[in-house]
C-alpha positions in Angstrom: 20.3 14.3 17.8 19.1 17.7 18.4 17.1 18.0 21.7 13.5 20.9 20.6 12.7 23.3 23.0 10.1 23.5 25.5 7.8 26.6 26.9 8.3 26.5 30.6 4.8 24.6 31.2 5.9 22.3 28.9 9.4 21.7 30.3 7.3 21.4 33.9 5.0 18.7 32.0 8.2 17.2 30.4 9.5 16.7 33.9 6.4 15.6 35.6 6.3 13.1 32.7 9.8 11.8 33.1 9.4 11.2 36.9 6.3 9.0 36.0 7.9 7.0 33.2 10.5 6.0 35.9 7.7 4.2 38.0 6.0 2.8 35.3 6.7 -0.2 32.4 8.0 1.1 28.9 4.9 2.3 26.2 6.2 -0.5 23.6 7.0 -3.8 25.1 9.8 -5.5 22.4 8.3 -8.3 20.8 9.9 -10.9 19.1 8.6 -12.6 16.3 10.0 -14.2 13.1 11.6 -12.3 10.4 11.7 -12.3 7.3 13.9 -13.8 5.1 15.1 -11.7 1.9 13.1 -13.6 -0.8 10.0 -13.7 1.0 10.3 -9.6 1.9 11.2 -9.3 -1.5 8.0 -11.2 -2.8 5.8 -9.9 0.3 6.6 -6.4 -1.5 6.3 -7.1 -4.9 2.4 -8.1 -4.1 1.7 -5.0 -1.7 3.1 -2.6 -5.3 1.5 -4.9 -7.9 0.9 -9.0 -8.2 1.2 -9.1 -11.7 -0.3 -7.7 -15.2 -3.9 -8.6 -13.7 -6.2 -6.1 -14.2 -3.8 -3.5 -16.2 -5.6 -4.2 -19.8 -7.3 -1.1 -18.8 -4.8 1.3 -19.8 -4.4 0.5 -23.4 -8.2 0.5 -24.4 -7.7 3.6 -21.8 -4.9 5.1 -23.7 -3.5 3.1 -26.3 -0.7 0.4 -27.0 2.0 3.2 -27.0 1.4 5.1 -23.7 0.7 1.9 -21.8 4.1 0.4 -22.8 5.6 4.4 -21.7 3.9 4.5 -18.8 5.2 0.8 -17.8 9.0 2.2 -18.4 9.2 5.6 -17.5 6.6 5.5 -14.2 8.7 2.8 -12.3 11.4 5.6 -12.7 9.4 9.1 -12.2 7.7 7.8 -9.4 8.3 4.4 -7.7 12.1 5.2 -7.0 11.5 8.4 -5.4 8.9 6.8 -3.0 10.9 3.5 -2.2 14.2 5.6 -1.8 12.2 7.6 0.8 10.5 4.6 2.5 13.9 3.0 2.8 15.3 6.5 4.6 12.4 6.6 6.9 11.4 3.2 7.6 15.7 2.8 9.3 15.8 6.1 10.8 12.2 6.2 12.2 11.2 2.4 12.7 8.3 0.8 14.5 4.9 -0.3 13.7 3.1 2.6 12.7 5.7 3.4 9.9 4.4 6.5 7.6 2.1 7.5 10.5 5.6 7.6 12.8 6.9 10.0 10.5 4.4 12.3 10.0 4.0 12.1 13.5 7.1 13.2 14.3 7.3 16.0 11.7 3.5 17.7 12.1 2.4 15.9 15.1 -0.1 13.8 16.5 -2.9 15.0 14.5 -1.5 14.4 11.1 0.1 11.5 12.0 -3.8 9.9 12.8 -5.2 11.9 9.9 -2.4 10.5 7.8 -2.8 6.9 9.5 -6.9 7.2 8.7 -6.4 8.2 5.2 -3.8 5.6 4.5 -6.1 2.9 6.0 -9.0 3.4 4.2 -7.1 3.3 1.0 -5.8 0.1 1.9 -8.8 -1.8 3.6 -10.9 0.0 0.2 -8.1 -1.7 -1.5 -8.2 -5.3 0.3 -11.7 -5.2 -1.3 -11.0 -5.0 -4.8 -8.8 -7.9 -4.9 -11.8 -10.6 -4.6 -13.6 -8.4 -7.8 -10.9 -9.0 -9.5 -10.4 -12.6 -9.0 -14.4 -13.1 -9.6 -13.7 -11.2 -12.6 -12.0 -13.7 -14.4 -13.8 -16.7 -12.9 -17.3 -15.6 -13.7 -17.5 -17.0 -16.8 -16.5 -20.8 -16.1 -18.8 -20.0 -12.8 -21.9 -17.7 -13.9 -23.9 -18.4 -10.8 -21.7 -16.0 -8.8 -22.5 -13.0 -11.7 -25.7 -12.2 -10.1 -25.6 -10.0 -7.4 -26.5 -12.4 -3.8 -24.5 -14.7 -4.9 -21.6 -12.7 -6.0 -21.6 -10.6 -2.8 -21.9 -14.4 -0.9 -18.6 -15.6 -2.5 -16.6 -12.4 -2.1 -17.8 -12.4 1.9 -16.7 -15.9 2.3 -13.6 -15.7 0.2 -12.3 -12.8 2.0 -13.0 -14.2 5.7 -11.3 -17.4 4.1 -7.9 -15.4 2.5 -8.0 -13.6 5.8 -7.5 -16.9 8.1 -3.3 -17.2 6.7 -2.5 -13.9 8.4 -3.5 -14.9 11.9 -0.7 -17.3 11.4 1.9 -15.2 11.3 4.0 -12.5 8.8 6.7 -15.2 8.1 3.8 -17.6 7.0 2.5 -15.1 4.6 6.2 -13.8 3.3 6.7 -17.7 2.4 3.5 -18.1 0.9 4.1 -15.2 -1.5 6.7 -17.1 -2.9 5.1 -20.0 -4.4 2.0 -17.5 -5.2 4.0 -15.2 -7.1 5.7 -18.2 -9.4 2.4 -19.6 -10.1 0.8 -16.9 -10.5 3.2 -15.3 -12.9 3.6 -18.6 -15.3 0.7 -18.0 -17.9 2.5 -14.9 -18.9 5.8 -16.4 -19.6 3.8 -19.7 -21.7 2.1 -16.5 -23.5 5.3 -14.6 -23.9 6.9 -17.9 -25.4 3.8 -18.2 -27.6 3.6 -14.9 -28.6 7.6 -14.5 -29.7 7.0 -15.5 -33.4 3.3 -13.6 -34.3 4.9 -10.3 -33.0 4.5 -7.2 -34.8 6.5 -4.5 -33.8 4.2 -1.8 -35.6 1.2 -2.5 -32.7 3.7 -1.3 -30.2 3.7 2.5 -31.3 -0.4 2.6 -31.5 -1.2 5.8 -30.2 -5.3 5.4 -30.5 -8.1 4.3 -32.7 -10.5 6.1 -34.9 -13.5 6.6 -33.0 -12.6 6.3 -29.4 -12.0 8.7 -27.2 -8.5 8.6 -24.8 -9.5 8.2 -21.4 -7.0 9.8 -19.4 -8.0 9.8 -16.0 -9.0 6.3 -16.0 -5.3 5.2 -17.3 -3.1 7.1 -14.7 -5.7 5.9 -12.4 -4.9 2.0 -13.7 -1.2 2.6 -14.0 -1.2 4.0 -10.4 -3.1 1.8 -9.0 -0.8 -0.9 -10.4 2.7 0.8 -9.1 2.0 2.5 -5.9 2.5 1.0 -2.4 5.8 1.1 -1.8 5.3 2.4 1.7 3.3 0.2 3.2 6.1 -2.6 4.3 7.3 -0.1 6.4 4.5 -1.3 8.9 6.2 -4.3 9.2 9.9 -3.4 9.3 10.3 -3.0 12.8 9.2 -6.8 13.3 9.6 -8.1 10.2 12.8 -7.6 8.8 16.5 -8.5 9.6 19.1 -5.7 9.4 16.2 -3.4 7.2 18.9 -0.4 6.7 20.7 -3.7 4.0 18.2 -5.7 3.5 15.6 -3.3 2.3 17.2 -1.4 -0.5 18.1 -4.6 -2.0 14.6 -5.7 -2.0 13.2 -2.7 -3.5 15.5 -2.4 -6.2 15.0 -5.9 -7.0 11.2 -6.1 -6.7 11.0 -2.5 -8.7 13.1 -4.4 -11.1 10.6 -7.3 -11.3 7.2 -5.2 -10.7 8.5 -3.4 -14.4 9.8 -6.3 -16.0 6.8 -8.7 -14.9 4.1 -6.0 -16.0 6.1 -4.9 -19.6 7.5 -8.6 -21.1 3.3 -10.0 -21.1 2.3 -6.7 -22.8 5.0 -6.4 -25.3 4.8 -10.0 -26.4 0.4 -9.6 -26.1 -0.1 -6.1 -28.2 2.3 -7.0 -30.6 0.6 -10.6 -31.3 -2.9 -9.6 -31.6 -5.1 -8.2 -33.9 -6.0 -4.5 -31.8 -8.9 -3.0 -31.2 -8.8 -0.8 -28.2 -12.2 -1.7 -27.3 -11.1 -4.6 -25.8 -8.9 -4.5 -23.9 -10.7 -4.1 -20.4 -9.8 -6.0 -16.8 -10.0 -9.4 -17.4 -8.9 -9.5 -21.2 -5.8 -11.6 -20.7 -7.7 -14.1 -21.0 -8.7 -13.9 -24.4 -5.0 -13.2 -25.0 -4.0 -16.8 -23.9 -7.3 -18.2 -25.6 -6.2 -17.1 -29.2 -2.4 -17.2 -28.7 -1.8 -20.4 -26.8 -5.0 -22.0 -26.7 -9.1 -22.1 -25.6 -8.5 -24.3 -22.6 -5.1 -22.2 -21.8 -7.3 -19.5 -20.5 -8.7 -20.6 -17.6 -4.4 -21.2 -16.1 -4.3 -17.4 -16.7 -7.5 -17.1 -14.5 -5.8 -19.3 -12.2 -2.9 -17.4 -12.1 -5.1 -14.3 -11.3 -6.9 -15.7 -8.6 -3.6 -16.7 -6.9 -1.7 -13.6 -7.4 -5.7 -12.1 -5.9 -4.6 -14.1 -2.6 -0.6 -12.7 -3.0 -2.0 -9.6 -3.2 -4.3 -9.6 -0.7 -2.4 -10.9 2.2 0.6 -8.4 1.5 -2.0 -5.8 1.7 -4.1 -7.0 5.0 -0.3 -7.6 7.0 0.1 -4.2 6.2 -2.7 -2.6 7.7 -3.0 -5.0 10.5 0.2 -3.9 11.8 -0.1 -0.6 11.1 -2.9 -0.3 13.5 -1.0 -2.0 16.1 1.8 0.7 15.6 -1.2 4.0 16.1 -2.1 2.2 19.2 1.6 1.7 20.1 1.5 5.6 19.5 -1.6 6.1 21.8 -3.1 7.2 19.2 -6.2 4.1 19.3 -7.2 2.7 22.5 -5.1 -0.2 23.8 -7.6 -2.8 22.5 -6.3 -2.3 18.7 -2.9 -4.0 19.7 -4.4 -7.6 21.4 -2.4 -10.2 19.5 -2.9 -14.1 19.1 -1.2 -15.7 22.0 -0.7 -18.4 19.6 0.8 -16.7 16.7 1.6 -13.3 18.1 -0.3 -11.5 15.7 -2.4 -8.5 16.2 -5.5 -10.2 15.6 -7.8 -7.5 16.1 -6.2 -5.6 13.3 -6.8 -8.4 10.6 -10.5 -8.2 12.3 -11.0 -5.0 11.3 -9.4 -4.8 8.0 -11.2 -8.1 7.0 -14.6 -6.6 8.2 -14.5 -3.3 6.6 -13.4 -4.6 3.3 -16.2 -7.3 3.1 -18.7 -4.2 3.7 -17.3 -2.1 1.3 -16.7 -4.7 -1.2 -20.3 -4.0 -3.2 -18.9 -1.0 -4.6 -18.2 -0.7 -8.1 -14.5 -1.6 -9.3 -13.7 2.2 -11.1 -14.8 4.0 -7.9 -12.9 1.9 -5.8 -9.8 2.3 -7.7 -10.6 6.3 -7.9 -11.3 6.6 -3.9 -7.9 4.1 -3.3 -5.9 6.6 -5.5 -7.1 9.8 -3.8 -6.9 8.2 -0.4 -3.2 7.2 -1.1 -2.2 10.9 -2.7 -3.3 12.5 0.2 -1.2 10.4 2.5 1.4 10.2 0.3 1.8 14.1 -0.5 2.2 14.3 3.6 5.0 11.9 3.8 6.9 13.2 0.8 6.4 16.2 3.1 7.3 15.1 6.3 10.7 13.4 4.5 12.0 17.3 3.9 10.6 18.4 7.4 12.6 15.4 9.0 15.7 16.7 7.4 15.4 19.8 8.5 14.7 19.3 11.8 16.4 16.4 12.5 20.0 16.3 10.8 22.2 14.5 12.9 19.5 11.9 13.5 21.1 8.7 12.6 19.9 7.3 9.3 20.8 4.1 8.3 20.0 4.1 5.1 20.2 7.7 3.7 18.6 8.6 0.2 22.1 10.0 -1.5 21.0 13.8 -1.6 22.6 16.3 0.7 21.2 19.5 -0.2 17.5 20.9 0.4 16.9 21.6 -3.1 18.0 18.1 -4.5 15.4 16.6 -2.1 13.3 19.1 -3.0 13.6 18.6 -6.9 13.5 14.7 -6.3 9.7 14.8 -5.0 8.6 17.8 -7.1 7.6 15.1 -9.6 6.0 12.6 -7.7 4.4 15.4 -5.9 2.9 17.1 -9.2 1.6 13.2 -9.7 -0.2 13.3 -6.6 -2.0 16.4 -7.1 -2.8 15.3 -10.5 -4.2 11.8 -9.3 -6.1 13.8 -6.4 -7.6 16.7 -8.9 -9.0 13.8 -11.4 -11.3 12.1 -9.0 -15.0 12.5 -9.7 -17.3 14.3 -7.8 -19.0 11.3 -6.0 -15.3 9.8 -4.9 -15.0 13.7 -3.6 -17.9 13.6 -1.5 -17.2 9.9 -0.1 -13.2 11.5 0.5 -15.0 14.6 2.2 -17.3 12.8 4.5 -14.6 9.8 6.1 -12.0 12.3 6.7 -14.3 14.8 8.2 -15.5 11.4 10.1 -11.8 10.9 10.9 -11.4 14.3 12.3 -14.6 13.8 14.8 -12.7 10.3 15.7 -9.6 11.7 16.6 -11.0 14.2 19.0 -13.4 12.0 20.4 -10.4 9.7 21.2 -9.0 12.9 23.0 -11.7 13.1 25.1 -12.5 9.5 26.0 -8.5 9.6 27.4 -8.8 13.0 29.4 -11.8 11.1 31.0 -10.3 7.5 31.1 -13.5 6.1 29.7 -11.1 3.7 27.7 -7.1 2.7 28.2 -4.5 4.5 26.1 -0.9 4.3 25.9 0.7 7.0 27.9 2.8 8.0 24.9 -0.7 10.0 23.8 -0.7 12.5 26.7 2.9 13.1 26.3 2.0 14.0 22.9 -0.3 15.9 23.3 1.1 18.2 25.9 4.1 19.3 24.3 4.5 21.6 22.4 7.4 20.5 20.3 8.1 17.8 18.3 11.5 15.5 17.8 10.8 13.1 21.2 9.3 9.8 19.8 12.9 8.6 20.9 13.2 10.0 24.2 9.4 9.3 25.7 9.2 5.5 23.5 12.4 4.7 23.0 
């Protein structure tokens, strides 16, 4: 590894810094903890990208029969290989907690790495909340006390505190869980597939739209992505979580990118081409009357079954994620100490799952569109500064071991392998409407005043910081996470 260059105050600061780090313990203490096995990683995946077809009816009444079956092919391929390919680079060459925010960290520094960290929170915690809706969605009507509002709002509190209580127990816990949730949860679609076999009609497949109604683009790249993005965030729990992650985890995101496609197209295929279509229909939740008139009236409450447990899958893939990606910005000074307390019990960080649970519960009121529009454009902004900080880390850091290594040599291949994905990002980002713009505008500007009131509660001790933070944030180069934490 290439060692950066200093200015001569920093070089006296990088000296003054070393002497210290000889008296005192290391930054990031090595923890262990139980990994995971490669079934439940595999599984523990598959829920943070998807959970199942829940909640993708949207993007054929959005678009129509035709471009939802594309989109289900052709997406996995444009976009989720890219992103897993580059996850699996980083996330071996650049482990630890933090994941994304180490690596944007270490290519733009400590600013964009907590800006990038902020943003990427909020989309998941924003996200955590709209897996409760969706489950509520499909029990309301055997349960129409909880459609009005107080008592809606009561159930999705409690529900989430509930979900929340199987994370404190530990990441293996929750890998194993996913298991059984994502077989049960995944059943009704295969006794609907089975059902479905003999009605189909081939000529429902290729409906490109319907008299009348209007395509609604936005709202079905804003479904599909929703539905296939996320293929990041288990880098938060590599460093812990998994066994030999430079073989275990391209394995497990080919395979669950294999499944995530297969599990969303077989239900549809088998659905549109057994059912009388009109567009107008099909809206989140209408999988239900899918199984009603192919398999049977009582048949339809399994599939809302199934959609409440893949709800939990979903949810505790997503709350692990952000819990320990917390823990890895305070491992990076970048959050005061207190973010990182773990359960002495368990040995997880507690506090994290605190704070995730809590925001989500108070954010949880908002309307299911805008939350899947503010998710999106909170994700693309994260995500455009990884893709990013991938071609920055190759260019500044070469000979740093990697690994895993996505199998492109030259700046323009890398370059030409995220122009796509990029172009997607700026798309999702452009289409957002002017009230998600606002709320986007105000957090991050809230993030901003955050990070630099975190700067000065440090410089005036007020609260405890890793020392990795003022290392940071004296030098003036980048390219020495390894030397100062490592």
């Amino acid at each position: 590894m290439k060692t950066s260059q200093h200015s001569p105050s920093s070089e006296k600061l990088l000296e003054g810094e070393e002497k210290q780090c000889l008296k005192e313990p290391p930054a990031i203490t090595k923890i262990t903890t139980k990994k995971l096995a490669f079934i439940p990683l595999l599984c523990l995946i598959y829920f943070q990208v998807s959970g199942g077809p829940y909640g993708t009816e949207t993007m054929v009444g959005a678009g129509g029969t035709f471009y939802a079956i594309l989109g289900i092919i052709f997406f996995p391929i444009l976009w989720s290989v890219p992103e897993a390919l580059i996850t699996a680079e980083l996330s071996t060459a650049f482990p630890g907690n933090g994941g994304f925010v180490i690596w944007t960290h270490q290519a733009f520094g400590p600013f964009w790495g907590f800006l990038i960290g902020f943003w990427k929170f909020l989309s998941a915690v924003i996200n955590l909340s709209s897996y409760p809706i969706i489950c509520l969605r499909y029990i309301d009507p055997d349960l129409p006390l909880f459609s009005s509002s107080t008592p809606h709002y009561l159930v999705i509190s409690v529900s989430t505190l509930f979900l929340s209580v199987l994370n404190f127990t530990g990441l293996h816990i929750v890998g194993y869980a996913s298991i059984s949730l994502g077989i049960l949860s995944y059943l009704p679609f295969l006794v609907i597939t089975c059902f479905a076999i003999p009605q189909i009609d081939p000529s429902h497949w290729v409906l490109l739209g319907q008299k009348g109604k209007k395509k609604d683009w936005p709202l079905f790249f804003n479904t599909l992505f929703w539905n296939m993005n996320c293929w990041d965030n288990v880098s938060t729990l590599v460093a812990e979580g998994v066994t030999q992650p430079s073989k275990t985890l391209p394995k497990a995101f080919l395979s669950s990118g294999l499944i995530t496609c297969f599990a969303h197209l077989v239900p549809l295929l088998a659905s549109v081409g057994a059912m009388k279509i009109d567009l107008d229909d099909w809206v989140d939740g209408y999988y239900t009357v899918v199984a009603e008139k192919i398999v049977g009236k009582k048949f339809k409450r399994w599939v809302r079954i199934g959609a409440f447990l893949s709800g939990i899958g979903v949810f505790q893939s997503q709350l692990s994620s952000c819990s320990y990606q917390l823990l890895g910005m305070t491992e990076l000074g970048l959050l005061p100490t207190f973010f990182s307390a773990r359960s002495k019990r368990f040995n997880t960080p507690w506090v994290g799952i605190l704070i995730s649970t809590v925001i989500s519960i108070l954010i949880s009121s908002m309307k299911f569109r805008h939350v899947t529009s503010l998710v999106n454009v909170f994700y693309s902004l994260g995500m455009m500064f990884e893709f990013a900080a991938f071609i920055s880390l190759r260019m500044k850091f070469p000979e740093v071991n990697r690994p895993f290594k996505v199998p492109l040599t030259k700046l323009r291949s890398l370059i030409a392998m995220c122009f796509i994905p990029f172009g997607f990002l700026l798309y999702v980002v452009c289409v957002g409407q002017p009230i998600v713009f606002l709320v986007v505008a105000l957090l991050t500007m809230l993030g901003i005043l955050w990070y630099f009131c975190m700067r000065i509660f440090q410089a005036k001790m007020w609260l405890d910081f890793n020392h990795v933070m003022k290392k940071l944030a004296d030098y003036e180069n980048l390219g020495y996470y390894d030397q100062i934490v490592k």
